[in-house]
N, C-alpha and C positions, 0 to 999 in steps of 0.2 A: 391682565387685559382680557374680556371676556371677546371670545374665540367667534368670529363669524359664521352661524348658521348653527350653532351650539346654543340649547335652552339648559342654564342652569343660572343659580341662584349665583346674585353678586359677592362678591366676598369684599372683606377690605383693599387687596390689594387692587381689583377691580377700580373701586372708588379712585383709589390712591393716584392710579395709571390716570384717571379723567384730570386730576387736580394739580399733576403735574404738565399734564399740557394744556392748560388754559395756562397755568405758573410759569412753566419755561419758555422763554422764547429766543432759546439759543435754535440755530439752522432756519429758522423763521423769517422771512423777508416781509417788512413793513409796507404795505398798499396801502392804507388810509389811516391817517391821523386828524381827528378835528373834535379840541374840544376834549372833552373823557372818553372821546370814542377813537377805538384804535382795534383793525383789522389788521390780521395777517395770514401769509397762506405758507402752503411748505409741500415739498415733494417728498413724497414716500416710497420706497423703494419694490418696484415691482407691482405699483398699482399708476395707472397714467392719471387717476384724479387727485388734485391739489387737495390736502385737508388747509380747511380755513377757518380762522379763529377769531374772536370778536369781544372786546370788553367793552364795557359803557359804565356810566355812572346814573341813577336816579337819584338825585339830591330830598325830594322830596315823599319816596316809598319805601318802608321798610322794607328790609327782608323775608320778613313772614305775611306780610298781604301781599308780596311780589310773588315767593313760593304757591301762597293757595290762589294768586291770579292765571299762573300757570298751568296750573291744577284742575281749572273750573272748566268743565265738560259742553258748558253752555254758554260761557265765552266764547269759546273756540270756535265759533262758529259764524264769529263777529269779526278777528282779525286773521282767520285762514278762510279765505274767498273762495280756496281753489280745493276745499274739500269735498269730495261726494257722499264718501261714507264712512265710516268709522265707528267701532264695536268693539267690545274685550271678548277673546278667545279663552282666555283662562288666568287663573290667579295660582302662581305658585307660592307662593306667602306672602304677609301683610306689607313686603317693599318690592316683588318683583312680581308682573304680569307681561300675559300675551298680547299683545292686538293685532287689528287690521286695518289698513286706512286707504283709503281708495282718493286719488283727489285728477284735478282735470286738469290738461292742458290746452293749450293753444294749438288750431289747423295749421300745421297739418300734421304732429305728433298725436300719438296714441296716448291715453291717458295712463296713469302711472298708478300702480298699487305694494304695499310693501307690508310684509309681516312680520311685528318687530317685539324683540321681548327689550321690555321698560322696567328699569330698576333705580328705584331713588334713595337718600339719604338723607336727614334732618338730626344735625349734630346740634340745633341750637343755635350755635352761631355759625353755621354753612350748614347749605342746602345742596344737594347734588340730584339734579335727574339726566338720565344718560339712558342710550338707547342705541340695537343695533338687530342687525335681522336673522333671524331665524328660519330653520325648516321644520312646517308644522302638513303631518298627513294628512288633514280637512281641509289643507288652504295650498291645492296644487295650481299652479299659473291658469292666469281663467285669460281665455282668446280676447278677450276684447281690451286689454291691458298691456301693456308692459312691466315686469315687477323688477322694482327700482332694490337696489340695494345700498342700507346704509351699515358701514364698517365700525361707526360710532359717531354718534351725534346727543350733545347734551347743554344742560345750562349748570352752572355753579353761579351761587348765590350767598353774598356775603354782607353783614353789616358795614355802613360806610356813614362815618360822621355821626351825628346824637340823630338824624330819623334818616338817612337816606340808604341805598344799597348800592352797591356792587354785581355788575353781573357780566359773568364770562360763558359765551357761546363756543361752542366748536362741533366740525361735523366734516364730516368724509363720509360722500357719497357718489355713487354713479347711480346714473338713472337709468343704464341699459339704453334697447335699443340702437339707435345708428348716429345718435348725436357725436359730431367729433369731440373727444375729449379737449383737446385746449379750448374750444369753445365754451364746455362748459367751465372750465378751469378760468378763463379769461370772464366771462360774464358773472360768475360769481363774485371776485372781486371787486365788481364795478355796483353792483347789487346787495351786496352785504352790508355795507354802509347806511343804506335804507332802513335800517332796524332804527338806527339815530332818528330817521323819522316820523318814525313810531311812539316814540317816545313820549309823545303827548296825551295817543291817544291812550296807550297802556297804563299811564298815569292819573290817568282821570279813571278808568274802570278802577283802576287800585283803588282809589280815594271813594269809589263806591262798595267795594266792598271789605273796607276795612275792617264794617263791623260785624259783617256777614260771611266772610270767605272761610271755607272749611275745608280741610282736606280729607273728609269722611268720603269724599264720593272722587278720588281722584280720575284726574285724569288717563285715559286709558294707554294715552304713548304721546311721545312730545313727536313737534313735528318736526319736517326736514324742510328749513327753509331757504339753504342753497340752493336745491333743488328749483323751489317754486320761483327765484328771483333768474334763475338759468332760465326757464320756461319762457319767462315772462321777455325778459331781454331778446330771446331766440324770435320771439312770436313779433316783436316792434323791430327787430333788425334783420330782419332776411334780406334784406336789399343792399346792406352795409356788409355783406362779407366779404370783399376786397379789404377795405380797413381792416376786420376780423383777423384776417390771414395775416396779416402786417403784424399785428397784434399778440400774434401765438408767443408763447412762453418756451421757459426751457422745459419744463415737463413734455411740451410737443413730443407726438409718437412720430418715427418716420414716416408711418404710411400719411400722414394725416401731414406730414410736410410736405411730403410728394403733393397731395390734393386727391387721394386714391378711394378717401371713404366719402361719402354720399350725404347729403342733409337726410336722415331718414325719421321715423316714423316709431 
């Protein structure tokens, strides 16, 4: 399991730890089932955010236009709305790099920025990209930000049937600041599922670049899109946090049962 805040190169067992939990879903409580698509979240010990996990099916994208659709630098820019900026810091070999990615949120949160070393795998028939944050001395927390922390966040990617794919999401993140964790633990759940609604349009970009998509120029870090579907829930439901509170999980911290931490910023 590569170490938070530690940059070094991925190793197999690295891989192995990703692949085993999109694969295992022993301690994992089932949130959404519809279809090939199937969400789950799970409590980790000593961290108050839920990791949340996600498989789906494309009947009609291979694996390998699915891998270099995730990959393309210039897509990204098409189904993440909520990026501002995004750069490679450095390359430590031909499967693992540094980045930075800055993306916005909603009033009255502080926008969020995270420095993540991105490490992938192409076995042929699985694909791995996974991703978790580091500390890099050129990129110390800048005032106008909040820097988000991701523990591990990635996609597996697998042949499925004579043309379609497989693909397993999962990701454990806190975004800092003064959001209350079951908040975020609760609207991720209800938000992750949305990927299913994606689905369309990822599908049609695949089928454009099927002939064209190359992972010569990949992408610099995958993103955290619990995070952005937390943001987004947070920014349409400030009004609804009576329900909220009704809502809270068992992960719930005490303080945050009390009602003692603050919507912040």
């Amino acid at each position: 399991m590569m170490e938070l805040g530690l940059i070094k190169i991925a190793e197999d067992s690295d891989f192995q730890h990703f692949r085993r939990i999109i694969d295992n879903h022993d301690d994992w409580e089932l949130n959404y089932a519809r279809d090939d698509t199937k969400v789950w979240t799970k409590c980790v010990p000593g961290i108050d955010f839920k990791m949340v996990k996600l498989v789906t099916v494309f009947d009609d994208v291979s694996p390998n236009v699915m891998y270099d659709v995730l990959h393309d630098p210039e897509y990204r820019r098409v189904w993440d709305k909520h990026m501002i900026e995004a750069h490679d810091i450095g390359y430590l070999n031909p499967n693992n790099d540094i980045g930075y990615y800055a993306m916005s949120c909603p009033v009255p949160l502080k926008n969020r920025d995270f420095v993540l070393q991105r490490s992938w795998l192409d076995m042929g028939t699985e694909q791995i990209i996974m991703n978790h944050s580091v500390n890099h001395k050129d990129y110390s927390e800048k005032p106008n930000y909040v820097r988000g922390i991701s523990y591990i966040t990635g996609y597996l990617i697998r042949p499925k049937g004579n043309s379609g794919c497989f693909v397993g999401y999962a990701s454990q993140t806190d975004p800092k600041g003064t959001l209350p964790s079951w908040m975020v633990n609760k609207v991720t759940t209800i938000f992750a599922p949305k990927f299913h609604g994606s689905r369309p349009r990822i599908a049609v970009q695949c089928s454009k670049d099927a002939d064209s998509s190359s992972t010569d120029e990949p992408m610099p870090f995958s993103c955290v899109p619990g995070i952005r579907f937390s943001f987004k829930f947070f920014s349409k439901s400030r009004r609804k946090s009576k329900k909220l509170d009704e809502a809270a999980n068992a992960c719930k911290p005490a303080s945050d049962a009390k009602g003692k931490q603050k919507k912040g910023k």
